[in-house]
Backbone as CSV, one residue per row, in Angstrom:
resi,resn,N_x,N_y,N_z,CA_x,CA_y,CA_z,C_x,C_y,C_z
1,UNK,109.331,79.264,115.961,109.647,78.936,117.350,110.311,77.551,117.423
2,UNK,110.976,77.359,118.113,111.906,76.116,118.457,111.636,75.239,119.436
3,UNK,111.124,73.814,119.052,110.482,73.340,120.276,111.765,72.336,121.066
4,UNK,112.078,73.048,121.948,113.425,72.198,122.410,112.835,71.357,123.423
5,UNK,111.532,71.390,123.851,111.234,69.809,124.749,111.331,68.538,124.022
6,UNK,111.994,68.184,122.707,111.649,67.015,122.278,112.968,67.199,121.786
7,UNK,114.074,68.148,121.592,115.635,67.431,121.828,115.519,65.979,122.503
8,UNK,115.972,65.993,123.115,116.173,64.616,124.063,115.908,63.375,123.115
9,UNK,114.377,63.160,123.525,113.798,62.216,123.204,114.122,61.733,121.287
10,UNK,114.292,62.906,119.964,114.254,62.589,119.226,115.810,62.564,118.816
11,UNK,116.831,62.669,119.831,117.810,62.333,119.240,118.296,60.629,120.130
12,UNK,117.746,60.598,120.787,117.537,58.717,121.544,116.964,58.300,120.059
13,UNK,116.099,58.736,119.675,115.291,57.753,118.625,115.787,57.642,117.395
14,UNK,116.433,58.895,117.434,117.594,58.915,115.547,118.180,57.788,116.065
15,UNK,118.904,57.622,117.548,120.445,56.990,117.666,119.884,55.901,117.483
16,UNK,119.146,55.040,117.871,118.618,53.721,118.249,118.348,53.555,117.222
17,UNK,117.372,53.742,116.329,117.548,53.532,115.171,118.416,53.034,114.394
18,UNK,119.609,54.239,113.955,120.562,53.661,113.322,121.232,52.315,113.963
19,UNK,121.283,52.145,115.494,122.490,51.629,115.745,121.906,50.349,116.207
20,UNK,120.480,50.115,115.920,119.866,48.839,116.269,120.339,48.195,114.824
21,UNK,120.545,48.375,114.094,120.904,47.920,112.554,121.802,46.807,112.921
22,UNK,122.651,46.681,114.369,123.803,46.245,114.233,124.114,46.217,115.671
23,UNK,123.865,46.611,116.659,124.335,46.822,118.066,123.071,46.331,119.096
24,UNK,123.495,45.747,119.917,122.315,46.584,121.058,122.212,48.012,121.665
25,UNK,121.062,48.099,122.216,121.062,49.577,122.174,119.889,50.454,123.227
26,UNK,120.450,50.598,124.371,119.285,50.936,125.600,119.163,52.186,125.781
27,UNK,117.834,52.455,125.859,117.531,53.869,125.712,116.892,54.463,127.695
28,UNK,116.780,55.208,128.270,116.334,55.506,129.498,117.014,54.484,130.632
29,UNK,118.278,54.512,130.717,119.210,53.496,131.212,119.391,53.212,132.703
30,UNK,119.131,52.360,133.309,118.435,52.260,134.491,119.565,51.577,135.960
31,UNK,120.113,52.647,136.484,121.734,52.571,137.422,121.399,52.003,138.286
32,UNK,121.903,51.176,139.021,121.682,50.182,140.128,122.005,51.518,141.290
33,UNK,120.736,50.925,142.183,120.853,52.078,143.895,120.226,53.348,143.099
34,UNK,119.994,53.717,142.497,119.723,55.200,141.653,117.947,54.990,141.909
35,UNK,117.134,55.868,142.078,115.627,56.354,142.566,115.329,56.061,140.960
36,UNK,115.367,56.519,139.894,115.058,56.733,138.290,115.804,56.236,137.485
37,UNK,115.474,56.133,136.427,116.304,56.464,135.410,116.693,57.135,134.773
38,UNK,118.281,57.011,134.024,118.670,58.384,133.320,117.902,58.326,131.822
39,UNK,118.994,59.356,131.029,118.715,59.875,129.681,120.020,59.185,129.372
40,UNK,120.648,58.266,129.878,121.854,57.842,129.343,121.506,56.661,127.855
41,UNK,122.396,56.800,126.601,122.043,55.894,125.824,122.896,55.198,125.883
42,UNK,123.218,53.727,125.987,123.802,52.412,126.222,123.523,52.182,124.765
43,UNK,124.849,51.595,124.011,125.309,51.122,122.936,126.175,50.157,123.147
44,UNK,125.800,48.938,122.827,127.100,47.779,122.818,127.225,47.047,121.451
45,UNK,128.325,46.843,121.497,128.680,46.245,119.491,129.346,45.755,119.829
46,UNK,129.281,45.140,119.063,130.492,43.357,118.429,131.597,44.413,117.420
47,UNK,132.953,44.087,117.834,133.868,44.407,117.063,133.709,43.941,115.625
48,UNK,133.280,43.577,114.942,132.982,42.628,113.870,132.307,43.977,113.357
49,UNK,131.708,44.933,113.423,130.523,45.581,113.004,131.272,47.397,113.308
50,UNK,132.284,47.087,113.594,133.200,48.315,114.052,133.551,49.212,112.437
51,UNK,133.549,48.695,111.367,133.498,49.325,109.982,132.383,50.028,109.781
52,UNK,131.326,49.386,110.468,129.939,50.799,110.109,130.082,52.044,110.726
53,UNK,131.072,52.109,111.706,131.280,53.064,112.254,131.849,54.455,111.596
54,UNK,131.339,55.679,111.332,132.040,56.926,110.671,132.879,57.714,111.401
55,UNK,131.888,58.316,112.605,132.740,59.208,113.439,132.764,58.906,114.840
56,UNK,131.953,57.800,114.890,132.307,57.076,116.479,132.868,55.813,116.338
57,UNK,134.054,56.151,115.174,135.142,54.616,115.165,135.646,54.870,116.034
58,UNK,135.695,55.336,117.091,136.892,54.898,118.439,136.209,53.824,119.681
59,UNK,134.462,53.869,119.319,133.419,52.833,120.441,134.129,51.684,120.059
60,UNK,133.663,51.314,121.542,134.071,49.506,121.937,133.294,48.669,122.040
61,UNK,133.298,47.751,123.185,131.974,47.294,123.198,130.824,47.871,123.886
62,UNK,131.117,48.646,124.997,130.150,48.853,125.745,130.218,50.564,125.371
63,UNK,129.560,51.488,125.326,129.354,52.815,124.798,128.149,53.640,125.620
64,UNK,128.683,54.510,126.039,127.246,55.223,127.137,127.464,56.850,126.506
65,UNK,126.459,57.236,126.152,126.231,58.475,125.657,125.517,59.771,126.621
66,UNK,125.793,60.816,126.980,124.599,61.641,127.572,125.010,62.627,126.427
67,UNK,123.523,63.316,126.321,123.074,64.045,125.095,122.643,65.324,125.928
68,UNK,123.746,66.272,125.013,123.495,67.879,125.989,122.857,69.095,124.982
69,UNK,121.450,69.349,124.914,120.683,69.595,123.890,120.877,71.269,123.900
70,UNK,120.847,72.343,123.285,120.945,73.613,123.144,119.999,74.066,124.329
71,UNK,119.200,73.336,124.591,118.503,73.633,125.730,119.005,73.556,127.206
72,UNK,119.840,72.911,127.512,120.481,72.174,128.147,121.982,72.224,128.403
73,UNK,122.131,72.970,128.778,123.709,73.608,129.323,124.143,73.024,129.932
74,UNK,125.881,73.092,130.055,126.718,72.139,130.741,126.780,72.841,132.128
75,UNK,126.296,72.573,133.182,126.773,72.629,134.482,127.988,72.182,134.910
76,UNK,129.238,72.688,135.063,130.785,72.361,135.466,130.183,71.220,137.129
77,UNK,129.578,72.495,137.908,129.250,71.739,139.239,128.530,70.645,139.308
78,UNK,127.130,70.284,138.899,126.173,69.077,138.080,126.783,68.438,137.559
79,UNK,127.152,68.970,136.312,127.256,67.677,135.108,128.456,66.801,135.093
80,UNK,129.874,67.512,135.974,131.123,66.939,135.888,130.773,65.745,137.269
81,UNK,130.189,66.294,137.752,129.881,64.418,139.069,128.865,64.132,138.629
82,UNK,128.212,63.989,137.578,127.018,62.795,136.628,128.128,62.464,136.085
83,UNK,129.021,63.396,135.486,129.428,62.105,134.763,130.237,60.693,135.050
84,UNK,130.998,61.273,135.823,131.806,59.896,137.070,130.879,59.284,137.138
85,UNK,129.749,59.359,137.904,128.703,59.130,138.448,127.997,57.862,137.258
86,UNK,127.344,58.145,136.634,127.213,57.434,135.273,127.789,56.639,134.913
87,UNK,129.376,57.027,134.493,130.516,56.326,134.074,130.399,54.932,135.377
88,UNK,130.459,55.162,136.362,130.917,54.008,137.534,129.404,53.523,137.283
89,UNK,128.390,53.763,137.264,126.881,53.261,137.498,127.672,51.935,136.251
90,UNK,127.547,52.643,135.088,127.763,51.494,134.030,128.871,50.443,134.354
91,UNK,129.564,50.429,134.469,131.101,49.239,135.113,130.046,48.521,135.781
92,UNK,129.251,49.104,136.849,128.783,48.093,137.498,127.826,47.435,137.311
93,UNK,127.390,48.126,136.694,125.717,47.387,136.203,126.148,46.108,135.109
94,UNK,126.809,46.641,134.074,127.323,45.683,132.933,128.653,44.684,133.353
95,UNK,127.791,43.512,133.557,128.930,42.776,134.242,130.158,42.542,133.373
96,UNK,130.218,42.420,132.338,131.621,42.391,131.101,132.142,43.649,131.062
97,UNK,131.575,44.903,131.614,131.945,46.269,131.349,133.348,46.398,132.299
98,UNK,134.648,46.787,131.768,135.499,47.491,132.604,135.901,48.407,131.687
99,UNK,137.516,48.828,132.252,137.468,50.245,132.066,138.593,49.850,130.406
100,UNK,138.793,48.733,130.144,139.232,48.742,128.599,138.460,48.523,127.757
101,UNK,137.299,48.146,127.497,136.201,47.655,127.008,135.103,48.780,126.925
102,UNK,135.363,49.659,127.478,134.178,50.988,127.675,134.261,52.273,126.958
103,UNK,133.737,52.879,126.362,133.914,54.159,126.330,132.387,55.175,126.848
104,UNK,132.729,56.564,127.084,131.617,57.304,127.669,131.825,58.760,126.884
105,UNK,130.630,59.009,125.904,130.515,60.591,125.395,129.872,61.365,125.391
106,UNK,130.237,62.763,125.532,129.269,63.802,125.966,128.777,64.377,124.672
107,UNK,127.730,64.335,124.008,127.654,65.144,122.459,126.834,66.243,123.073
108,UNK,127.436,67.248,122.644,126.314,68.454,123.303,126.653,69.337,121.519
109,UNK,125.277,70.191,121.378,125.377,71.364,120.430,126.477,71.888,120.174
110,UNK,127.121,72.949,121.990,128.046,73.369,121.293,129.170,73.404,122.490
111,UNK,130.120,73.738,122.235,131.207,74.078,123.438,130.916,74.374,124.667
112,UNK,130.998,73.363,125.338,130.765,74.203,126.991,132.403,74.802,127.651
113,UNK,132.552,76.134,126.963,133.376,76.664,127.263,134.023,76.629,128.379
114,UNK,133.531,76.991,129.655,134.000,76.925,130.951,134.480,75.711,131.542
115,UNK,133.665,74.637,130.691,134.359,72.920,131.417,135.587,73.252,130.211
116,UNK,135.862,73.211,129.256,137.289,73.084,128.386,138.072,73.999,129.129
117,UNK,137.939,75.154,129.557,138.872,76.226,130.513,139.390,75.852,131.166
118,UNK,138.609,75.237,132.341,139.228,74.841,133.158,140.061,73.381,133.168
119,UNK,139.658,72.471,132.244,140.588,71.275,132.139,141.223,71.420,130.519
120,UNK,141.328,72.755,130.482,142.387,72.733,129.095,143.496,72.030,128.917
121,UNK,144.276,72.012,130.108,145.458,70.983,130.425,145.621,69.447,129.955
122,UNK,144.019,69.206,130.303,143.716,67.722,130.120,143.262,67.272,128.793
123,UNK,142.842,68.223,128.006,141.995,68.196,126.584,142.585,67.924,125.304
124,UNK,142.449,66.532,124.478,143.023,66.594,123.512,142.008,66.209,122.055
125,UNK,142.642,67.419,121.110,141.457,67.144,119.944,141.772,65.688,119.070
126,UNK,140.730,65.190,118.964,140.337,63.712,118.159,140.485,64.140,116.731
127,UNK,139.717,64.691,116.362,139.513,65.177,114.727,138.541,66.546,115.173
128,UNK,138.306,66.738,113.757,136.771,68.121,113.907,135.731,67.226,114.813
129,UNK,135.723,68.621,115.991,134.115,67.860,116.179,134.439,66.794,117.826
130,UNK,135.459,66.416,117.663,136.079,65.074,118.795,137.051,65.792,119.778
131,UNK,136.730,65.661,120.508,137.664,65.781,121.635,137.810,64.529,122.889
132,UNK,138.758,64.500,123.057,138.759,63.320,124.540,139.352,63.944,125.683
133,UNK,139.434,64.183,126.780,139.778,64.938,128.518,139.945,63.423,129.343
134,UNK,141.092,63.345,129.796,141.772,62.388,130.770,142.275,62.621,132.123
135,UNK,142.179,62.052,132.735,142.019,62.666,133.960,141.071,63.141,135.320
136,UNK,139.775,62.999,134.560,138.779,63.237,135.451,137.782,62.101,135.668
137,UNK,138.006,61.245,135.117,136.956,59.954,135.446,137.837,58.620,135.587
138,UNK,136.913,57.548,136.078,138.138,56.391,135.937,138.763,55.648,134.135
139,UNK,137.962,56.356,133.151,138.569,56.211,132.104,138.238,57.727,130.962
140,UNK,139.080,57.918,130.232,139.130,58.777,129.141,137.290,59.390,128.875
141,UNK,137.038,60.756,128.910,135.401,61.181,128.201,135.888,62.121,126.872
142,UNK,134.952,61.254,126.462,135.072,62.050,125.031,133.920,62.874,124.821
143,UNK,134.273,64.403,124.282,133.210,65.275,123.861,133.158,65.506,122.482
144,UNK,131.917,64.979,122.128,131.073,65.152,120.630,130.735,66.755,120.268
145,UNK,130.983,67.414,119.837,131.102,69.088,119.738,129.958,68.904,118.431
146,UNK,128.472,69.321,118.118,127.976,69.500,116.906,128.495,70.367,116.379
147,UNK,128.765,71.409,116.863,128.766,72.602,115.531,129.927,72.174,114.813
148,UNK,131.279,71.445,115.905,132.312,71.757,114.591,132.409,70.554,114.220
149,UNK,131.521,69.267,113.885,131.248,68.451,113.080,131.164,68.791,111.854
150,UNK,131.912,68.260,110.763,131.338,68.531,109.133,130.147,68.033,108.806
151,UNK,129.788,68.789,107.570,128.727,68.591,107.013,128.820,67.661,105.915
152,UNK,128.469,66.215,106.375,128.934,65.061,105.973,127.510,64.308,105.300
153,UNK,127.369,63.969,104.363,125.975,62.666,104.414,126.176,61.529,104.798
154,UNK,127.048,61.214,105.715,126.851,59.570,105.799,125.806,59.544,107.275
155,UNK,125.085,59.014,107.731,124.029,58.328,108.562,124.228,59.046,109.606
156,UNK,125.636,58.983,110.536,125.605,59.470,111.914,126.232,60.832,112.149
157,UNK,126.529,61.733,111.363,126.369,63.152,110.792,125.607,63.285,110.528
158,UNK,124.210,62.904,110.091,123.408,63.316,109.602,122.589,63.834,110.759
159,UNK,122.460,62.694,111.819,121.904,63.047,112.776,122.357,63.376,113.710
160,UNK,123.466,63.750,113.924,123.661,64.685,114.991,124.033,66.489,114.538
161,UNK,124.201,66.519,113.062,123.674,67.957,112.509,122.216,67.939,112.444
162,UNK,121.462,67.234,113.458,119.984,68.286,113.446,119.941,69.215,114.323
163,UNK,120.903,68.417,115.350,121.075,69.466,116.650,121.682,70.748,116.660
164,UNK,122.457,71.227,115.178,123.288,72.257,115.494,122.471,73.377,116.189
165,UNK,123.601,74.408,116.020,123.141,75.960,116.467,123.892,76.638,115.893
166,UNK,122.825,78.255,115.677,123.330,79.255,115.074,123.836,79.329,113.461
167,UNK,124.669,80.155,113.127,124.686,79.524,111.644,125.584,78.205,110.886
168,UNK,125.619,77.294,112.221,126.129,76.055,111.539,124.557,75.438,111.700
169,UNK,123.795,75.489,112.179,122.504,75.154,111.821,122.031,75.368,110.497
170,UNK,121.541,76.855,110.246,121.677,77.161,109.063,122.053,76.668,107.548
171,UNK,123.254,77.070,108.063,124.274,75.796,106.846,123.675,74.487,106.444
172,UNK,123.627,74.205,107.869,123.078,72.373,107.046,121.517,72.788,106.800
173,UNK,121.079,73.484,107.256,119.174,73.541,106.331,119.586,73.455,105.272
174,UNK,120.230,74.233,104.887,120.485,75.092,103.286,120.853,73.905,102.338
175,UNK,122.076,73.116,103.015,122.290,71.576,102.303,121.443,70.720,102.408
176,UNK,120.695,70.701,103.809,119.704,69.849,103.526,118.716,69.907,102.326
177,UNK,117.906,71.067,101.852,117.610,71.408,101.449,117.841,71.650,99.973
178,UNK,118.999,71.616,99.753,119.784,71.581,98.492,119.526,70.456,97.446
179,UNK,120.431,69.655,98.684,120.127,68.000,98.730,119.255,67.239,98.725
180,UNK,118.079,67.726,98.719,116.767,67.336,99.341,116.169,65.557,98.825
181,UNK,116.672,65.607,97.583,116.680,63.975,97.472,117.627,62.787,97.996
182,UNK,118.608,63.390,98.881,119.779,62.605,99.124,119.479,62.527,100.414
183,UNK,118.230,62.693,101.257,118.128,62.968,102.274,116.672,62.161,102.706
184,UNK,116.772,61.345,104.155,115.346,60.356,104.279,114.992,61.222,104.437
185,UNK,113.121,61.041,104.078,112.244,62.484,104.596,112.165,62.644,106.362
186,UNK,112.410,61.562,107.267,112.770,61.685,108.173,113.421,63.017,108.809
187,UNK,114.609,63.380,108.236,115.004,64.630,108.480,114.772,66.212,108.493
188,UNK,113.991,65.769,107.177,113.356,66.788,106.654,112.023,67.278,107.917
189,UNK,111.428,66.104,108.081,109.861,66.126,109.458,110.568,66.362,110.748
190,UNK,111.930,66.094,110.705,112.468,66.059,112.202,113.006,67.888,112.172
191,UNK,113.497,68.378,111.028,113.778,69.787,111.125,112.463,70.785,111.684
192,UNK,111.172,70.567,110.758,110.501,71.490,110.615,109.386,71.442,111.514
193,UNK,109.525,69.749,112.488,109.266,69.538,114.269,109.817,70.534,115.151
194,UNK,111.108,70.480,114.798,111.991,71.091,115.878,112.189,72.853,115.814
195,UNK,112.349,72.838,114.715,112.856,74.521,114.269,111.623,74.847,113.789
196,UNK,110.653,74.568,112.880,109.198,75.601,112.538,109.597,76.540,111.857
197,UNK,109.773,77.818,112.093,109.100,79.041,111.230,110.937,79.085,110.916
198,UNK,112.192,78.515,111.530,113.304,78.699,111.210,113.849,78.181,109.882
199,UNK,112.810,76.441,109.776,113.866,75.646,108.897,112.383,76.525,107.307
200,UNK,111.086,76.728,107.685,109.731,76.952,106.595,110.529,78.186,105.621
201,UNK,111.727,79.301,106.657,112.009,80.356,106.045,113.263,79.622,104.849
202,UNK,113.560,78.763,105.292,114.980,78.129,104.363,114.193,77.291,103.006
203,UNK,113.123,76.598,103.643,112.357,76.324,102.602,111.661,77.723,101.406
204,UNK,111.453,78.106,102.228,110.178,79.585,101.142,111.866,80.253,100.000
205,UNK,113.062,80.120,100.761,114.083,80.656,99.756,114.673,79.691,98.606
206,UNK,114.251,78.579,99.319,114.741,77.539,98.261,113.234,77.509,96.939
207,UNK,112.210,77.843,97.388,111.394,77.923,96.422,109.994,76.599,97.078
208,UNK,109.981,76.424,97.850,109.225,75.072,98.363,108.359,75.577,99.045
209,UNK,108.019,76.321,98.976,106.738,77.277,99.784,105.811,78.123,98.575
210,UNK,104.524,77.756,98.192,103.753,78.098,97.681,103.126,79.461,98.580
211,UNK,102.299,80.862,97.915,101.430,81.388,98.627,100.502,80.901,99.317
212,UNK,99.917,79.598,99.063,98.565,79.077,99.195,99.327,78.434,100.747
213,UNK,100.244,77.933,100.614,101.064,77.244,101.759,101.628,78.206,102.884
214,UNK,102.056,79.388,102.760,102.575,80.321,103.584,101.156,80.538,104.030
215,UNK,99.887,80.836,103.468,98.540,81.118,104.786,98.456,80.017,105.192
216,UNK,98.636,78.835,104.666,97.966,77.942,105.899,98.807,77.802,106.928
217,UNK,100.225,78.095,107.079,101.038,78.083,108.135,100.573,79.476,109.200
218,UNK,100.365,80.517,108.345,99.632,81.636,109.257,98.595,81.357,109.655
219,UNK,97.407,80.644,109.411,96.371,80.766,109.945,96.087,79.348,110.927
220,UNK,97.250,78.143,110.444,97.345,77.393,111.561,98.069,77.711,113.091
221,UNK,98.624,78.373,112.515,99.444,79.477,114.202,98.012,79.860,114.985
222,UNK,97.338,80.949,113.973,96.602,81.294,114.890,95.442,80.331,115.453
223,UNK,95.136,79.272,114.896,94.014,78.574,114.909,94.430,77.037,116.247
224,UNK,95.801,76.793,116.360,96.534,75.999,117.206,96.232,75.200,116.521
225,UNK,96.173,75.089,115.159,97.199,73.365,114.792,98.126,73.799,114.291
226,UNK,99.088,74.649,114.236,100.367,74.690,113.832,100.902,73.363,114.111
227,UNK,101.126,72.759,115.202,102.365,71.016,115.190,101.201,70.200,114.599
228,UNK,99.884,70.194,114.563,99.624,69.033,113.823,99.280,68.939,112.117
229,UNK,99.652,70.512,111.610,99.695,70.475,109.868,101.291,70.625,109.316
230,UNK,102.139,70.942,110.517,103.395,70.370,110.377,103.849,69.256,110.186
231,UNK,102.934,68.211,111.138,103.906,66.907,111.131,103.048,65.894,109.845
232,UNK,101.883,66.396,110.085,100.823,65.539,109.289,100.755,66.204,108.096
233,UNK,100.286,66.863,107.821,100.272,67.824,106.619,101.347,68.044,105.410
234,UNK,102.051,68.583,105.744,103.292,69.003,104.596,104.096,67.364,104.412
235,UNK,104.038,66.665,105.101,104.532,65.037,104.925,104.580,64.821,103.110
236,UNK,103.422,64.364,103.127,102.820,64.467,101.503,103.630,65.758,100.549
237,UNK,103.127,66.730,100.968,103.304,67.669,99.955,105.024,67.829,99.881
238,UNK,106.198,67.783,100.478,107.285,67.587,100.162,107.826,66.675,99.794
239,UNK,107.227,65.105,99.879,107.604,64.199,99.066,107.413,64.070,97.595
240,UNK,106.435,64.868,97.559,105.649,64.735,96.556,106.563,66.161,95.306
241,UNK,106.813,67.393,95.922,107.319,68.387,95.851,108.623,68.239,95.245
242,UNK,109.812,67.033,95.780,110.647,66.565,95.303,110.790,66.214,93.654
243,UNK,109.591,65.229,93.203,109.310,64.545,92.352,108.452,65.198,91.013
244,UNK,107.609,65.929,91.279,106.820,66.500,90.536,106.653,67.939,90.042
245,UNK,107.247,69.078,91.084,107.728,70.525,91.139,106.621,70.971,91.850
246,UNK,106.833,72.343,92.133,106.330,72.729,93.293,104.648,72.848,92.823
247,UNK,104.399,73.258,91.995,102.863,73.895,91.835,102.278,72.543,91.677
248,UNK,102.527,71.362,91.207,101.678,70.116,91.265,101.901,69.271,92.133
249,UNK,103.260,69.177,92.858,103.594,68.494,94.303,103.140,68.540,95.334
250,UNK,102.591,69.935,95.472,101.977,70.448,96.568,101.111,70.628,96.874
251,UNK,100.234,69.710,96.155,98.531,69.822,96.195,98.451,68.666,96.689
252,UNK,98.795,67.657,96.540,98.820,66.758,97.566,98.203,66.858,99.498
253,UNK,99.882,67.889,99.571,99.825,68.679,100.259,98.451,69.112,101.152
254,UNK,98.154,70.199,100.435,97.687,71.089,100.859,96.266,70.519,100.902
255,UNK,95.903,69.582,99.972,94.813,68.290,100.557,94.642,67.800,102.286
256,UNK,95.984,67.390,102.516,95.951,66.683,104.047,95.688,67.692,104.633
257,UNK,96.259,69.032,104.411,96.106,70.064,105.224,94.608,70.486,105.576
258,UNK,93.769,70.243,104.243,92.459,70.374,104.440,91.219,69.250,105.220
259,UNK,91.937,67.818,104.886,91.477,67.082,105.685,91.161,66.910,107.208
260,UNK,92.808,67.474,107.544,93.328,67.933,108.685,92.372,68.678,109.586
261,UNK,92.620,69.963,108.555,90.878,70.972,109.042,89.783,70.734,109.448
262,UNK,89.506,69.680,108.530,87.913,69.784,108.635,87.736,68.851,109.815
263,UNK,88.690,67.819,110.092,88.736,66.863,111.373,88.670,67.490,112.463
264,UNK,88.906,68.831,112.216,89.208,70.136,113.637,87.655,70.492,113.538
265,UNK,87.430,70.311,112.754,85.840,71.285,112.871,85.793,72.642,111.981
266,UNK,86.938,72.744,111.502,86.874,74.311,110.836,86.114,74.404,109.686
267,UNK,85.123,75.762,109.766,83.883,75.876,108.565,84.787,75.810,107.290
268,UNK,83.918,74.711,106.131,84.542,74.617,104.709,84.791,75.871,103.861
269,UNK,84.002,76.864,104.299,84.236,78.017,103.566,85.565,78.668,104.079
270,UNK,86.038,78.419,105.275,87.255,79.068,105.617,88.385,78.171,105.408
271,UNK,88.228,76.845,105.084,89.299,76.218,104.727,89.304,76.229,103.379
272,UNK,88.040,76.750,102.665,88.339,76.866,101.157,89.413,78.520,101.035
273,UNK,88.531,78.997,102.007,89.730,80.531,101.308,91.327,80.523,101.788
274,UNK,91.398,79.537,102.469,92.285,79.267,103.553,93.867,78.488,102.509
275,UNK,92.840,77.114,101.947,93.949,76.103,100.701,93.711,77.037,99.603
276,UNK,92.341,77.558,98.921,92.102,77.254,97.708,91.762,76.236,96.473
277,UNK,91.181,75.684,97.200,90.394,74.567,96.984,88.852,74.762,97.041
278,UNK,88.405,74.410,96.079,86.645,74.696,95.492,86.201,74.072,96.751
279,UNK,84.973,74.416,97.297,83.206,74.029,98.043,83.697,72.064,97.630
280,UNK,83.627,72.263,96.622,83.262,70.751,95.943,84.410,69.648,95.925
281,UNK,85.607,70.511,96.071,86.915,69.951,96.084,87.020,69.306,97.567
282,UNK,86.742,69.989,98.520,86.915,70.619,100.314,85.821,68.781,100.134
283,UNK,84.635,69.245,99.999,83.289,67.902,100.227,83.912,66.444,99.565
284,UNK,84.723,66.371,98.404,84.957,65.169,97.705,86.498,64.318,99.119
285,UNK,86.647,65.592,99.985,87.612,64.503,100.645,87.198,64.088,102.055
C-alpha cells in the first residue's frame, strides 16, 4: 500500500536538506494578508553557489517551489490562480524579490496533461524533465515533470525520483536497488515508508528478503505494526545486508524486529515462531 499522506512533507525535508548545505531555505511559507500558510518551499542562494546546482541550474536568487504529489492533481481552475497568486505573495513579501531575480516551479509526478493542452502555445521544453510556460504569470513557471527526469545519481535526482509513478517508478527501485551501495540509506527508508509491499516486492527479486523476513512483514500487517517494523526494524538489517550478505546481514535485522515485538507486548513464543529465534535468544534482548 502507498502511503501518499507523507508526499508533501518528506519531499520539503529531502529539499531542505540538501539545499540548507548552501542556501537559505523556508519550508510552510507564510504570504502576507493570507489566513495560513502554504506548502510553498522558498529557496534563496548566493550566485556564488550556483555550480552545485544539477538540474535546477536555471534558480536565482529567490526560488519558490509548489510540490504536486501523485496524490495531488493539477486543478487547471485551482491551481493556475495559486499560482499567480503565490508567485505575487512572494515579490511582496521578499523585499529584494522582483521579477528578474525570481524564479517559481511546479514539480509534480507527472504531466498534468490538460494544463499543457491548453497553453501548448505557450510551452517550451528546457531539457528532459523541464519545461518553462510564459505568459500566464508576471514572470516565466517552470514545470519539473518526474517521470521524464533521468535516472541520474547526483543528489537532486535522486530525490525527486522518489516521487515517480508507474513504471518509471519501478525503474528507479530496480537501480536503486542495484546500486544499493551508491545510495544514502535515507532513500532506501524513504522508499519502503512510502511504497511498502511495492518497493519489499523489488527487494524479495533482488534477493534481500529472507523467508524468516517475508513472515514478519505478514504477520506485522496483520498485527498493526507494519509502519513501525518498517521504519525501525529493517533499518539495521539492510545496512547491514549490504556489507555482510543476506543470511548474516539480516539477523541484525530481524533482532530489532523482535525487540520491536516484545515492546508491543507480543507473547515470546509467537515472536519466536514469528523471527526464528530461540526462547533464549528472544530473553537475552
Amino acid at each position: 500500500m502507498i502511503n501518499y499522506s507523507n508526499f508533501d512533507e518528506i519531499f520539503k525535508t529531502l529539499m531542505k536538506e540538501y539545499f540548507e548545505q548552501f542556501a537559505v531555505v523556508i519550508t510552510d511559507y507564510e504570504i502576507t494578508k493570507l489566513p495560513k500558510t502554504t506548502d510553498l518551499l522558498i529557496i534563496e542562494i548566493e550566485e556564488k553557489f550556483k555550480n552545485k546546482l544539477q538540474f535546477y541550474d536555471y534558480f536565482k536568487k529567490y526560488n519558490g517551489i509548489e510540490f504536486k504529489s501523485p496524490a495531488d492533481s493539477f486543478k487547471i481552475e485551482i491551481d493556475e490562480y495559486k499560482l499567480g497568486f503565490y508567485l505575487n505573495g512572494i515579490l511582496l513579501q521578499e523585499k529584494e524579490a522582483n521579477t528578474e531575480n525570481t524564479t517559481f516551479t511546479v514539480v509534480a509526478s507527472k504531466k498534468p496533461i490538460k494544463f499543457f493542452k491548453k497553453y501548448k502555445d505557450k510551452i517550451k521544453k528546457v531539457k528532459n524533465g523541464l519545461y518553462i510556460i510564459d505568459g500566464i504569470a508576471v514572470i516565466p513557471i517552470y514545470f519539473a515533470i518526474i517521470k521524464e527526469i533521468p535516472l541520474i545519481f547526483e543528489e537532486e535526482y535522486k530525490i525527486l525520483k522518489e516521487f515517480s509513478v508507474g513504471k518509471d517508478r519501478i525503474d528507479y527501485f530496480k537501480l536503486l536497488v542495484k546500486n544499493i551501495d551508491k545510495f544514502d540509506d535515507k532513500y532506501i527508508q524513504i522508499a519502503i515508508s512510502l511504497y511498502g509491499e511495492e518497493f519489499y516486492k523489488i527487494l524479495k527479486e533482488a534477493g534481500f528478503m529472507t523467508l524468516v523476513e517475508k513472515n514478519i512483514f505478514r504477520v506485522a500487517e496483520l498485527t498493526g505494526l507494519k509502519d513501525v517494523l518498517i521504519n525501525e526494524g529493517k533499518k539495521e538489517g539492510i545496512k547491514e545486508g549490504k556489507k555482510e550478505g543476506i543470511k548474516e546481514g539480516k539477523k541484525e535485522g530481524i533482532k530489532e524486529n523482535a525487540k520491536i515485538m516484545l515492546k508491543k507486548g507480543l507473547d515470546i513464543n509467537l515472536i519466536s515462531e514469528i523471527t526464528g529465534l530461540t526462547i533464549e535468544e528472544i530473553n537475552k534482548l
